[in-house]
ZAMARGU-4260 file (C-alpha; in steps of 0.2 Angstrom, whole numbers, plus 5000, padded with zeros to 4 digits):
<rodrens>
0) 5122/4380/4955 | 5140/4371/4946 | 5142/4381/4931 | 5148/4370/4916 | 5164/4376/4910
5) 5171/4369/4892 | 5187/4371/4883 | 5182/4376/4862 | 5190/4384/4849 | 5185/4401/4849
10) 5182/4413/4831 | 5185/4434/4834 | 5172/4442/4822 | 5175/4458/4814 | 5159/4471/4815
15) 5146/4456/4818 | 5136/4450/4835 | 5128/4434/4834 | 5112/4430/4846 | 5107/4414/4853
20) 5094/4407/4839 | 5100/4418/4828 | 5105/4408/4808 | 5119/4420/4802 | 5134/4416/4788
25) 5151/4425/4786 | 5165/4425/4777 | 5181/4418/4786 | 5199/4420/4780 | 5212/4423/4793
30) 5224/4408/4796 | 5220/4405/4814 | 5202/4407/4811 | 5201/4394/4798 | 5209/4382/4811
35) 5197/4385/4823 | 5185/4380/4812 | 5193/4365/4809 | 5198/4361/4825 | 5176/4361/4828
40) 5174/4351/4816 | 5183/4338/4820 | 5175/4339/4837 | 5157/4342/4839 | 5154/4355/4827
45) 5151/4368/4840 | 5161/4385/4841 | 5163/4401/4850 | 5159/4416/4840 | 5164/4433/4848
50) 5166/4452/4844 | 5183/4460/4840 | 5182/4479/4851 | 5192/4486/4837 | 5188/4479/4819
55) 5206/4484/4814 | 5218/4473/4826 | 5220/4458/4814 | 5228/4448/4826 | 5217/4449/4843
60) 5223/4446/4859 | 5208/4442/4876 | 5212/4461/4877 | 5205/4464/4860 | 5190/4454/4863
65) 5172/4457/4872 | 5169/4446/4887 | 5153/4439/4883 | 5149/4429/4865 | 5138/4416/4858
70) 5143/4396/4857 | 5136/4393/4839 | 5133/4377/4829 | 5142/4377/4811 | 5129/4369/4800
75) 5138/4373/4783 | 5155/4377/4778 | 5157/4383/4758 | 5174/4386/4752 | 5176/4400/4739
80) 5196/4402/4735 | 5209/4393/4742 | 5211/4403/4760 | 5194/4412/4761 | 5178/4400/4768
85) 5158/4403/4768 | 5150/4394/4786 | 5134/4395/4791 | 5130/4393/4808 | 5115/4394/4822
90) 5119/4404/4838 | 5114/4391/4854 | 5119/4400/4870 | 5129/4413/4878 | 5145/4411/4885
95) 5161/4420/4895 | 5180/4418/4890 | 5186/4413/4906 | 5205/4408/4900 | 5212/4412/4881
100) 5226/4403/4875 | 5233/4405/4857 | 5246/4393/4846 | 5242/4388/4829 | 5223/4393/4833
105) 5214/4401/4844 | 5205/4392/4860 | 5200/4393/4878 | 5191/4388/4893 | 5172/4395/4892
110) 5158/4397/4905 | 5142/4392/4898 | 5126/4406/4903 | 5111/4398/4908 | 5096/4410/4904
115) 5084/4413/4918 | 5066/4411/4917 | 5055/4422/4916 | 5039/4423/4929 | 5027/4431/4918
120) 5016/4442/4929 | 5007/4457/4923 | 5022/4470/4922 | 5032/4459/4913 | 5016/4455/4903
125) 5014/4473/4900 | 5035/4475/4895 | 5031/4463/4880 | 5018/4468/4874 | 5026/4485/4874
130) 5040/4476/4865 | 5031/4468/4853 | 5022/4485/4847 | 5037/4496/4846 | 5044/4483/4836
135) 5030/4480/4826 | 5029/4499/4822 | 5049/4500/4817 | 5045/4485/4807 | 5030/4498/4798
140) 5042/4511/4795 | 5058/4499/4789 | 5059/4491/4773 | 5069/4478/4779 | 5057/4469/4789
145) 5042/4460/4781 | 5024/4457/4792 | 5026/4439/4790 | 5045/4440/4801 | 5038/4451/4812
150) 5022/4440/4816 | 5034/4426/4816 | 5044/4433/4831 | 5031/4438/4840 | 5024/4421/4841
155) 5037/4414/4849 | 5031/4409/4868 | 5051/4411/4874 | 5056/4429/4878 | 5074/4429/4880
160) 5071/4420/4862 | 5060/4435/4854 | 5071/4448/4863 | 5086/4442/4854 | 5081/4438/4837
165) 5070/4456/4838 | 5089/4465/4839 | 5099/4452/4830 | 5086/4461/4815 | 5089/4478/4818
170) 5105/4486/4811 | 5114/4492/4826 | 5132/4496/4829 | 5142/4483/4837 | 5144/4492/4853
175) 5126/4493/4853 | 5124/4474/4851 | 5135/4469/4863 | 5128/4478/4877 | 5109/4471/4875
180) 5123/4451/4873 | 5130/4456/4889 | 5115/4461/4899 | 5110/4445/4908 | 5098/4451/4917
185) 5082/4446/4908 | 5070/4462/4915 | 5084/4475/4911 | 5087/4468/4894 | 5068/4470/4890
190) 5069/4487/4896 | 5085/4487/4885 | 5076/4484/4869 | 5065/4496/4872 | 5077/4511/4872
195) 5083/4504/4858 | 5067/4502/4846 | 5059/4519/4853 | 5078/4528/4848 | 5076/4518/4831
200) 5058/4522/4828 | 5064/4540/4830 | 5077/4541/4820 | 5065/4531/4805 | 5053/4545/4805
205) 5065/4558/4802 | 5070/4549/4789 | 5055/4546/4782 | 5051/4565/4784 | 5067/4568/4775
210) 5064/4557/4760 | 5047/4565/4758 | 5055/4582/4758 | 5069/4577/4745 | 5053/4567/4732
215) 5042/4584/4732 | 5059/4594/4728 | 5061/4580/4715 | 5045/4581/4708 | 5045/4600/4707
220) 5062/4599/4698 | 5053/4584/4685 | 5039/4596/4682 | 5051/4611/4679 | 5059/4601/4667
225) 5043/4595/4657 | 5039/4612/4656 | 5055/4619/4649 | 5052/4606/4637 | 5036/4611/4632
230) 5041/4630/4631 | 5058/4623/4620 | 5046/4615/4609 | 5033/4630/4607 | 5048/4642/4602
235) 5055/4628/4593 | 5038/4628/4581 | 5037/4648/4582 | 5056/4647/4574 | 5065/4651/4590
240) 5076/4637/4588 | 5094/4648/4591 | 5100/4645/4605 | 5090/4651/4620 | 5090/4634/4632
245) 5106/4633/4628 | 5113/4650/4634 | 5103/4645/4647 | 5112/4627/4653 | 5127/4637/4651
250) 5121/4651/4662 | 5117/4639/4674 | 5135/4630/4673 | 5144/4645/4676 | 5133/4651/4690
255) 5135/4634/4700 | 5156/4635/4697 | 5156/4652/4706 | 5157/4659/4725 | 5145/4671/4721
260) 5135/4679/4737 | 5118/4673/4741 | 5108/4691/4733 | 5119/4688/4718 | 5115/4670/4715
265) 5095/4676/4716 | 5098/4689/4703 | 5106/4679/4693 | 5093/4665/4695 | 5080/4680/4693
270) 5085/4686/4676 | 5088/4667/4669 | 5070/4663/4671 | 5064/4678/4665 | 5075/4674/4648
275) 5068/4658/4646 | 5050/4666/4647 | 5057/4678/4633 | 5055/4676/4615 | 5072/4675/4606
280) 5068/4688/4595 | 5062/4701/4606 | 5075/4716/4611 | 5073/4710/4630 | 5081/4693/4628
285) 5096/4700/4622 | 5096/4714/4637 | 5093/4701/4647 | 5108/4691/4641 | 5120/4707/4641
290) 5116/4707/4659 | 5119/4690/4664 | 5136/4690/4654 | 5140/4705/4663 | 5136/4699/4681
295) 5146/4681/4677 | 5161/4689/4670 | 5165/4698/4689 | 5178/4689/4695 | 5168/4686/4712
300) 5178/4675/4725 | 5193/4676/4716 | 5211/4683/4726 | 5229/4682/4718 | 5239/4678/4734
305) 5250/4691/4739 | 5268/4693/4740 | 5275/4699/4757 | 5291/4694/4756 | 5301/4713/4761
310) 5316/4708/4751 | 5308/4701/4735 | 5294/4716/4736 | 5310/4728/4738 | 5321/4719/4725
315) 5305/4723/4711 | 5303/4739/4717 | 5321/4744/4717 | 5325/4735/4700 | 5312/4745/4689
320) 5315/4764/4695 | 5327/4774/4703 | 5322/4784/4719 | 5303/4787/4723 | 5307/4782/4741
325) 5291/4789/4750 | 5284/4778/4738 | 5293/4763/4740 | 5294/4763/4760 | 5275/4766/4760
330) 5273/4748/4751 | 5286/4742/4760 | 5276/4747/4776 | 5260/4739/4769 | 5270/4722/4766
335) 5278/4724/4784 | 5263/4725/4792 | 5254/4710/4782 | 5266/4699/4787 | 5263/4701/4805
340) 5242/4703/4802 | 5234/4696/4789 | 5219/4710/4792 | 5224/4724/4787 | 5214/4734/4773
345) 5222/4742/4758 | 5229/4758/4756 | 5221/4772/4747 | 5237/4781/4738 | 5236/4798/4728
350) 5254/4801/4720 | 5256/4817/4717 | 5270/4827/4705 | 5274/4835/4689 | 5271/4827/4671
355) 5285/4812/4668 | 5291/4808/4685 | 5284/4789/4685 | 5267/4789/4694 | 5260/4776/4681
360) 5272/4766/4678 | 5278/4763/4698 | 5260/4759/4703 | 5263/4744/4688 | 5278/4740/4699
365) 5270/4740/4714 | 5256/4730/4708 | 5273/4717/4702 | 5281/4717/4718 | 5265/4711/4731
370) 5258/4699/4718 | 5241/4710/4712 | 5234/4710/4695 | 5234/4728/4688 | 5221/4740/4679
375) 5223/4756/4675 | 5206/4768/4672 | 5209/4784/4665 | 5198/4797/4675 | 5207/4813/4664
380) 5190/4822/4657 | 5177/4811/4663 | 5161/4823/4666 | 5147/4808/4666 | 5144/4801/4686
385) 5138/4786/4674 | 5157/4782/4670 | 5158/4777/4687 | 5142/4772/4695 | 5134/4764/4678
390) 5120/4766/4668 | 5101/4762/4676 | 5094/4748/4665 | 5078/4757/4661 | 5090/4765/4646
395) 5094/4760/4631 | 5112/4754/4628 | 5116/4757/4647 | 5133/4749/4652 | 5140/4745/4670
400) 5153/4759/4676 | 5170/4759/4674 | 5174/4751/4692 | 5164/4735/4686 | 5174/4731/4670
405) 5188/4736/4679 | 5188/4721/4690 | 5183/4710/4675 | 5197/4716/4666 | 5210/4713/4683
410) 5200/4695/4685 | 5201/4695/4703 | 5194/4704/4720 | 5210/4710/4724 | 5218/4720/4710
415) 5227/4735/4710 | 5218/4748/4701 | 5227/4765/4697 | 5216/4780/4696 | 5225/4789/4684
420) 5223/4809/4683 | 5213/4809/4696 | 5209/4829/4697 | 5205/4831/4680 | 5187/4826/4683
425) 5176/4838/4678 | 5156/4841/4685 | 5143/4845/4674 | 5122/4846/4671 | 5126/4826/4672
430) 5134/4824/4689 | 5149/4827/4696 | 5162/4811/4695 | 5171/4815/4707 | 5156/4813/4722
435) 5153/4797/4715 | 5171/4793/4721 | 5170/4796/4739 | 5160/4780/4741 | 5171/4770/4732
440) 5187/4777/4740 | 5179/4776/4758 | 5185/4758/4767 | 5171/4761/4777 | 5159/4759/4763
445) 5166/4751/4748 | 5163/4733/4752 | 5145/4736/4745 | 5148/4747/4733 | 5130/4745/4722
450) 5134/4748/4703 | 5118/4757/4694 | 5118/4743/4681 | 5125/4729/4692 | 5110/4734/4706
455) 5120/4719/4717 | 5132/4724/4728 | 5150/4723/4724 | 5165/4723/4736 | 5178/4734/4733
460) 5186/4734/4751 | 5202/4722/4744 | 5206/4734/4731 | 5222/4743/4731 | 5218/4760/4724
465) 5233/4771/4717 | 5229/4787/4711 | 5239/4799/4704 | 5238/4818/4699 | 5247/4833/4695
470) 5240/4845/4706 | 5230/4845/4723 | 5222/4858/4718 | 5206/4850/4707 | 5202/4836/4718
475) 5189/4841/4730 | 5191/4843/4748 | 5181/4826/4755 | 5190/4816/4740 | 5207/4821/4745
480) 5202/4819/4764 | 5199/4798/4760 | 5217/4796/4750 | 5234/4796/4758 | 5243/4809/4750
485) 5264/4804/4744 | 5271/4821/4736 | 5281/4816/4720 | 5295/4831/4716 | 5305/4831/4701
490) 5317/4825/4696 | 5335/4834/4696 | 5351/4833/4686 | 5357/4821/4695 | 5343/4807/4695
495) 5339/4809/4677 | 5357/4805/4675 | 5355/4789/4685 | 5338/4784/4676 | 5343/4787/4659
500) 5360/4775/4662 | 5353/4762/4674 | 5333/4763/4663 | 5332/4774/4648 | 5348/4770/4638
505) 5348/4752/4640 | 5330/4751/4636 | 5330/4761/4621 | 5347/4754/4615 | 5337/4734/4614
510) 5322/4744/4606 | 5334/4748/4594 | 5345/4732/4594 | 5359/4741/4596 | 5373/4739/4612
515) 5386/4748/4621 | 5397/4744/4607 | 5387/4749/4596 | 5384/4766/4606 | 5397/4773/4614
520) 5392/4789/4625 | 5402/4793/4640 | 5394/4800/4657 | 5401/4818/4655 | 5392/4818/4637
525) 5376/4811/4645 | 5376/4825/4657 | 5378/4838/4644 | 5363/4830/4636 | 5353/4832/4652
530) 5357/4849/4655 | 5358/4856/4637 | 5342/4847/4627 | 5332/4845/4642 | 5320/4856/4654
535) 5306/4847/4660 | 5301/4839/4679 | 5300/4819/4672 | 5312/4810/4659 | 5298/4809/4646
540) 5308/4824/4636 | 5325/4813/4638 | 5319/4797/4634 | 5314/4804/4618 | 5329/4813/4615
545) 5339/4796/4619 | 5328/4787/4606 | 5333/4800/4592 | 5352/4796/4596 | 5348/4779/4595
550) 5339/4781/4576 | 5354/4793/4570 | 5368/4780/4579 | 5359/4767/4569 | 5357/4775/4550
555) 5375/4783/4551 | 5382/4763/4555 | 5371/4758/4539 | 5375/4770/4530 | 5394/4771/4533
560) 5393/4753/4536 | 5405/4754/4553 | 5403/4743/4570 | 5399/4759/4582 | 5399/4775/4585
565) 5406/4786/4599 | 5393/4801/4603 | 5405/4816/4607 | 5399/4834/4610 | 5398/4838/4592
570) 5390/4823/4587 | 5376/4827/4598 | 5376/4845/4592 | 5375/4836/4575 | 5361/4822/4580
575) 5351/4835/4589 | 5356/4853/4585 | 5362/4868/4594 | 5358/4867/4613 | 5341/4873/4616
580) 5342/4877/4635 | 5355/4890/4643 | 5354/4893/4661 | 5358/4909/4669 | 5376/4909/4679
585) 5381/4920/4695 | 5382/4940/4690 | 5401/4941/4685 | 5401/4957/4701 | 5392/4963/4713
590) 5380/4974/4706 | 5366/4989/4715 | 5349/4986/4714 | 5353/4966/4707 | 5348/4949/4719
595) 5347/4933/4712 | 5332/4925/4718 | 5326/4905/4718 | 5311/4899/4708 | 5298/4886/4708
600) 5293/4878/4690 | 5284/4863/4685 | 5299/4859/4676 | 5311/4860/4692 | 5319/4876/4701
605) 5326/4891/4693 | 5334/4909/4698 | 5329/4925/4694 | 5335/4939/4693 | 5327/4954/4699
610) 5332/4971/4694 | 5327/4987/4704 | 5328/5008/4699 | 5325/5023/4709 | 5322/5037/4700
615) 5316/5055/4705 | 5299/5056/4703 | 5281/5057/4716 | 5283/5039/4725 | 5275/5027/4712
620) 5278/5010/4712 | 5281/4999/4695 | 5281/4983/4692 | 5285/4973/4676 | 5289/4957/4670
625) 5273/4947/4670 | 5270/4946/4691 | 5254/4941/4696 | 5243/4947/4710 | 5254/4938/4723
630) 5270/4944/4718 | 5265/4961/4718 | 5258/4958/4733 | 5274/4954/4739 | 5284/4969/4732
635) 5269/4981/4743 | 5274/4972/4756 | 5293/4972/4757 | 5291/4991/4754 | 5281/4993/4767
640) 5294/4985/4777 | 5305/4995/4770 | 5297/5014/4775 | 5295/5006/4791 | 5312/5005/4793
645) 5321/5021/4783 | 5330/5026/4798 | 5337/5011/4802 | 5344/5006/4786 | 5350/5022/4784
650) 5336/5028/4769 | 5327/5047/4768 | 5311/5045/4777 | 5303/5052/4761 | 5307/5042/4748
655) 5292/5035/4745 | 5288/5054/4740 | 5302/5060/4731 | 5308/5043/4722 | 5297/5032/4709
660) 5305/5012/4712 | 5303/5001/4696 | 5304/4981/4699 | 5309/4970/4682 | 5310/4951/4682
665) 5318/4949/4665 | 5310/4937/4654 | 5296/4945/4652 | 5286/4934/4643 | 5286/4920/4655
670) 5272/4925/4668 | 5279/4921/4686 | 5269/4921/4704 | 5270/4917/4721 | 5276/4925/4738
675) 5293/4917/4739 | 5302/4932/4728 | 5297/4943/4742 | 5313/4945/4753 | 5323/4946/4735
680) 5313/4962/4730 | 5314/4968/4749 | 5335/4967/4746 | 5336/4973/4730 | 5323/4987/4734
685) 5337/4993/4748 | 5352/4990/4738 | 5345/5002/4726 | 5339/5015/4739 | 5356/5013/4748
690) 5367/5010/4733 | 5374/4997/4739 | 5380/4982/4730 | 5373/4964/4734 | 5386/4949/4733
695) 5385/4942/4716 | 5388/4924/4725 | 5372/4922/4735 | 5353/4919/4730 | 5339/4918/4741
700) 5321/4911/4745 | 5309/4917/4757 | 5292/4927/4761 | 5292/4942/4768 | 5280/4953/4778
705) 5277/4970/4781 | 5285/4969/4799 | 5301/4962/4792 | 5297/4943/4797 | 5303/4931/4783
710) 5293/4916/4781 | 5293/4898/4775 | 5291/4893/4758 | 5292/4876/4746 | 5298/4869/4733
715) 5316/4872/4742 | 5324/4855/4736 | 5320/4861/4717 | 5329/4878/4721 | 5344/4873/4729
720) 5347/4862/4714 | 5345/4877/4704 | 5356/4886/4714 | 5371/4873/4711 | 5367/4874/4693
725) 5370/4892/4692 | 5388/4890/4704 | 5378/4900/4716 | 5383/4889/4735 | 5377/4904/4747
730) 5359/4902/4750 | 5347/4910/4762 | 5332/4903/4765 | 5318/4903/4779 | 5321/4897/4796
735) 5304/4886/4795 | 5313/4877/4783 | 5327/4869/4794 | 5316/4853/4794 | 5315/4852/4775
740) 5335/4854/4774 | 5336/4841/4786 | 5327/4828/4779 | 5334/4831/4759 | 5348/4818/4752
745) 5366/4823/4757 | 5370/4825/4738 | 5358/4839/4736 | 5365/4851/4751 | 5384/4846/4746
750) 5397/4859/4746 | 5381/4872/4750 | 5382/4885/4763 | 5364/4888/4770 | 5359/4904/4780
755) 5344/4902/4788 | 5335/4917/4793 | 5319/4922/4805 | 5317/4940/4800 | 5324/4954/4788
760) 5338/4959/4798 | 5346/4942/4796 | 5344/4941/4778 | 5353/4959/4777 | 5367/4955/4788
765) 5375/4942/4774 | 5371/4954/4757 | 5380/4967/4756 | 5398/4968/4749
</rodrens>
């Protein structure tokens, strides 16, 4: 057979297949395009239309371009603006680009497809019919096809005519067009169609399935709303016109702008249905209302980012107080390790130290320095488990627990929440408080932590928890087993000197709107202030004492009208008074019976000085100067030692029957315990039994037992600074306590000489004169 080739303009189509004996119009507007067009007009009207492959490529080359298009005739060309044309045309048969060649238009040489006849027989009989029903059923399920089309195509005797026009009207992708174009085989192409209508068909039905789900949701929602309206209406007329639809919309509102958890979402749902069936003026609505407000005021899926940048974290840390290091390297730790891993769960942190050393105000800083919000709640004197697990609604004017408005106070997941005074909780016939804790401080458990009011869950597993107390000593043993314990100590001279220039005096000077001009104190004088008006373990003491020096600075410039003044000793005698703290110096000479001994006070260290007399008498034992239980414990005990060891130290075997021993701790008003006295009164016993004098020079620490061993003790950093204090720089202390000097700052154990000592004998060898 010659096939008939023709050179023709040739049109690239953007997202459209044309069929044979399809009637189609389209917009055309590109240059070359529109000279195609009238290039086939000036010829015999006829065209070839073809798909582009990619509908972006706005200048196609044979590349760009399917194979196979239709030869069309233009019947009706409309021009809408000056380079934008309307033509209608009718597709007449297929046709291949055999050769494309492209100048001011686009044209080639085209091979026309002659379609093959179709030898009806009964399976091809049976195909289309098939056809026909498949397409009368998507017909059924489509809107866009009417009966009058369909039995209109079907009555057509041609088959390669009704297989074209039945998918030239279904919306199909281009891809999907082109392949039932380019199938010439006539059989195939049936079979072809039929995929495609049974796919279609398919996908109609889910559809319609779909739409039929969405209108019975729709009609529930239209009779939800009719009846809303009645009920608005019926309270309307019983005088329940204040507000309640209202509160409700706004309920709803908020609800749908938060991440809330699916169970939460319920309950809140829940309770806003129940409001609506509520009378305004009944005491439930308002319940009701309290509730809702409550549960929409949790910040839930809210998260401040957090700041893990070590120098920035370190520079906030570092600007707002002075020393605290286990403290700081712990954060600085936590930040480390969230840099490199995102999951890692908060720290539980229990500070623990004397009154006025800064374990409120640093969690503030820490809280400042990783980019958390803070809240504080106060657990001093709580005796209610209610105050932290909530009120059950049954009661009247129950409230949420203080965990719950804590995170709506912080107004995000992620806070930091300081747990302040944390063992001075106290248990009663209500609960005890602090049980109520050891879910909440738990990681393990506190992502679902269930408020009693809430009865949601509530996570708490981002929180940071701080908490802070003076003592280990009230805080259960499971409490304290869920926090990571940091040891605060006092401060000593040297650090309150540091705070109260670098902190305290600048921040009371601008309180005062005063300046260094204004104020003049010199460094020594700030020293004498420390050691001479205060005694305490924080700065609290000084801060005030600084503020009174900045009142009187500020009244004697007023009233004596001049710039500043300079604080010398006897102004600060003058401002203040007479010094109200004296600390005891080194004995003057070595003295029998006389040891200066190191103390432990919730103010810082301290010596003592312990006295002991022999006197004739039946062996008794006295013991005066407010000791408790342990202390006398440890004066047993060290003579015990010491009648186990008469021979050797050089003491009558009978003493303890001829000769009564007194023990004194002047200052006997101020009660005084613990066993670290024990190797003082052990020396001082044997000076006096021996009458010989103890260096006046030397102080010591250390517990003692009946078989002469001398064991660790604590507080040492607090007695060594008291030591230095005194000008006593010959310390003896336990040999367990090597490790504790070792890891102390250098300027605490400067220009010390420290004896360390395992057992009695070693203490004795460096005593005596």
């Amino acid at each position: 057979m010659n096939k008939e080739i023709r050179h023709i303009p040739i049109l690239p189509l953007r997202g459209i297949t044309v069929f044979p004996g399809m009637v189609i119009h389209f917009d055309v507007g590109r240059d070359k395009s529109l000279k195609a067009i009238e290039e086939a007009m000036k010829q015999d009207e006829m065209i070839m239309v073809i798909a582009q492959r990619d509908a972006g490529v706005d200048a196609p080359a044979q590349n760009d371009l399917y194979e196979i298009g239709t030869i069309v005739h233009i019947t009706q060309i409309v021009k809408i603006k000056e380079t934008q044309i309307r033509v209608l045309v009718k597709g007449e048969t297929r046709a291949r680009i055999l050769a494309l060649e492209e100048d001011s238009l686009i044209h080639g040489d085209v091979e026309i497809i002659e379609e093959e006849t179709l030898n009806v027989d009964e399976e091809h009989e049976a195909i289309l019919r098939t056809v026909g029903e498949l397409f009368e059923k998507y017909a059924g399920l489509s809107a866009r096809i009417s009966e009058e089309m369909v039995h209109g195509i079907l009555s057509i005797d041609n088959a390669v005519e009704v297989m074209d026009i039945i998918i030239a009207n279904i919306p199909l992708e281009v891809e999907k067009k082109q392949q039932v174009l380019e199938e010439l085989n006539l059989e195939q192409r049936m079979y072809h169609v039929m995929t495609i209508l049974t796919a279609e068909i398919q996908i109609l039905s889910m559809q319609k399935n779909i739409y039929t789900k969405v209108k019975k949701n729709i009609d529930q929602s239209q009779k939800e709303y009719f009846l809303r309206e009645q009920i608005k209406i019926i309270q309307e007329e019983l005088g329940d016109k204040d507000s309640i639809q209202a509160d409700v919309q706004l309920y709803e509102e908020r609800l749908k702008g938060l991440e809330v958890p699916e169970e939460v979402k319920k309950k809140i749902q829940k309770e806003i249905k129940k409001l609506i069936k509520t009378s305004s003026h009944s005491p439930e609505s308002g319940t009701i209302r309290t509730y809702i407000e409550t549960v929409l005021e949790v910040p839930w899926g809210k998260k401040t980012q957090e700041i893990i940048d070590l120098k920035k974290v370190n520079a906030t840390l570092e600007k707002e107080h002075y020393g605290l290091s286990k403290v700081k390297e712990r954060i600085m730790e936590y930040a480390a390790v969230k840099k490199i891993t995102q999951k890692i769960q908060s720290p539980i942190l229990c500070l623990v130290g004397p009154p006025g050393v800064g374990k409120t105000s640093i969690a503030q800083s820490i809280a400042d320095a990783i980019g958390r919000n803070y809240v504080r709640i106060s657990l001093g004197g709580i005796r209610d488990e209610s105050e932290i697990r909530g009120h059950r609604r049954t009661y009247v004017g129950s409230i949420p627990g203080r965990f719950v408005y804590g995170m709506t106070q912080a107004k995000s997941m992620n806070p930091l929440m300081l747990l302040d005074e944390i063992d001075k909780m106290m248990g009663d016939f209500r609960g005890d408080p602090a049980a109520a804790l050891l879910e909440i401080l738990d990681s393990s458990q506190n992502y679902h932590f269930r408020d009693n009011y809430l009865e949601i869950p509530l996570d708490l597993s981002e929180v940071m928890f701080v908490a802070t107390a003076n003592s280990l000593a009230g805080i259960p043993r499971p409490l304290l087993d869920r926090m990571e314990i940091i040891e605060i100590n006092s401060y000593n001279e040297n650090e309150k000197f540091q705070i109260a220039k670098k902190y305290l005096l600048p921040k009371e000077l601008d309180k005062h709107a005063l300046t260094t001009s204004n104020l003049k104190i010199s460094e020594a004088n700030l020293r004498y202030t420390i050691a001479n008006y205060t005694k305490e373990s924080g700065v609290r003491q000084l801060q005030r004492i600084l503020a009174k020096i900045c009142r009187r600075t500020a009244r004697e410039m007023v009233e004596k009208s001049v710039p500043g003044i300079r604080v010398t000793p006897n102004k600060l005698n003058e401002y203040l008074g007479i010094p109200i703290y004296h600390y005891q110096a080194k004995n003057e000479e070595p003295e029998i019976g006389v040891v200066r001994g190191l103390a432990w006070t919730s103010v810082g260290g301290d010596t003592l000085s312990i006295e002991v007399n022999t006197m004739k008498g039946k062996g008794q034992l006295e013991l005066t100067g407010q000791m408790g239980n342990v202390m006398k414990e440890s004066a047993k005990a060290a003579v015990s030692y010491i009648r186990s060891k008469a021979q050797e130290l050089n003491i009558e075997e009978s003493f303890y029957n001829t000769c009564d021993i007194h023990i004194h701790i002047p200052e006997g008003a101020v009660p005084k315990d613990g066993p670290s006295a024990g190797i003082t009164m052990a020396t001082a016993i044997i000076s006096a039994l021996t009458q010989r004098a103890v260096k006046a020079d030397i102080a010591m620490t250390g517990e003692i037992t009946i078989r002469g061993r001398v064991l660790a003790i604590g507080g040492l950093k607090e007695k060594l600074l008291a030591a230095k204090r005194a000008h006593i720089y010959t310390i003896i202390i336990p040999k367990q306590n090597e490790r504790t000097v070792q890891d102390m700052e250098s300027n605490i154990t400067e220009g010390l000489r420290i004896i360390y000592a395992a057992t009695m004998d070693e203490v004795l060898n460096d005593v005596f004169v």
